[in-house]
N, C-alpha and C positions, 0 to 999 in steps of 0.2 A: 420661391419667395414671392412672387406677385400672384398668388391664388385669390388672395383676398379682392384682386380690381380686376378678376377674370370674370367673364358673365356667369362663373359657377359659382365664385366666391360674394360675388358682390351683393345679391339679397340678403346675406349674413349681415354684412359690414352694413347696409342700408337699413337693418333691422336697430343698430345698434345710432348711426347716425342720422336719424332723420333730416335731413334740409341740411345736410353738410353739415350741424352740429350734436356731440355728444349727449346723447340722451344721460342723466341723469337717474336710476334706480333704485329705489328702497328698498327696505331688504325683504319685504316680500314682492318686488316687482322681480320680471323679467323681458328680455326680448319678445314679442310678438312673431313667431313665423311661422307660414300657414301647412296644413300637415303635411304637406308633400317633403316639407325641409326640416321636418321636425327634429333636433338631434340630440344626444345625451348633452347633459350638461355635467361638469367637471368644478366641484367648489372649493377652492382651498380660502382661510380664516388665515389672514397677518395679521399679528398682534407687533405694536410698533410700540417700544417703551425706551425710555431712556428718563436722562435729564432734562431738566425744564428749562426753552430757549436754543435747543439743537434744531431744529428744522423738522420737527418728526409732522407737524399738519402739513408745513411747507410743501413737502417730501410726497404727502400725498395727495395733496390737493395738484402739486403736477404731472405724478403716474396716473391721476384721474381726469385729466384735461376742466378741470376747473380754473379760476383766477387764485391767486398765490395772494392771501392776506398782506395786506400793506403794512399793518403794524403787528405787534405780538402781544399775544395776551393769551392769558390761560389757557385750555381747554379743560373745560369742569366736568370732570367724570369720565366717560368712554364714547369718541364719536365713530361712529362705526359708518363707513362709504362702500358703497357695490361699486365694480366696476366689471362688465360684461367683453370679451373677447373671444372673435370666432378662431377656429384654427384648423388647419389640416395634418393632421397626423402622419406621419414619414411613413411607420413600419403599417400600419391598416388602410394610409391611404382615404379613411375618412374623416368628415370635418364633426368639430368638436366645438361645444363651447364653455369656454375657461370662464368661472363666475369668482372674482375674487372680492373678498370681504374685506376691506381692511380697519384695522381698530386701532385707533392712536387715542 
């Protein structure tokens, strides 16, 4: 469970935080790591729908470490957020990095 704050895990997690804060990625960006740590990257698309005034930006804007809208207002059409996450795999033992899309 603490592979990520291990000096093997940590370039990963440092790729993704720079200066202790979330880096922020569009969706053609990615993490920066140099080829020695190069790893597959893993992307799965959430599509987030519901009713209007359930929490669905709320929702994302906190699984994405951004600030959480003070007030509510629409969202006009599809905003779509990257959020990057490294990992280590149980059964191969190697690390990964999980790119998730999401679309509210």
């Amino acid at each position: 469970p603490g592979w990520l704050f291990s000096t093997v895990g940590r370039p990963y997690l440092d790729s993704i935080f720079p200066k202790n804060q979330r880096r922020v990625f569009g969706l053609l960006e990615h993490p920066a790591l140099p080829p020695t740590l190069a790893v597959p990257t893993v992307t799965y698309k959430l599509f987030l729908s519901g009713k209007s005034g359930v929490g669905k930006t709320a929702l994302v804007a906190t699984l994405v470490g951004t600030p959480v809208p003070p007030i509510h207002h629409e969202t006009l059409g599809i905003e779509a957020t990257t959020v990057y996450w490294p990992a280590k795999l149980q059964a191969s033992g190697r690390p990964v990095i999980f790119q998730l899309q999401f679309w509210d």
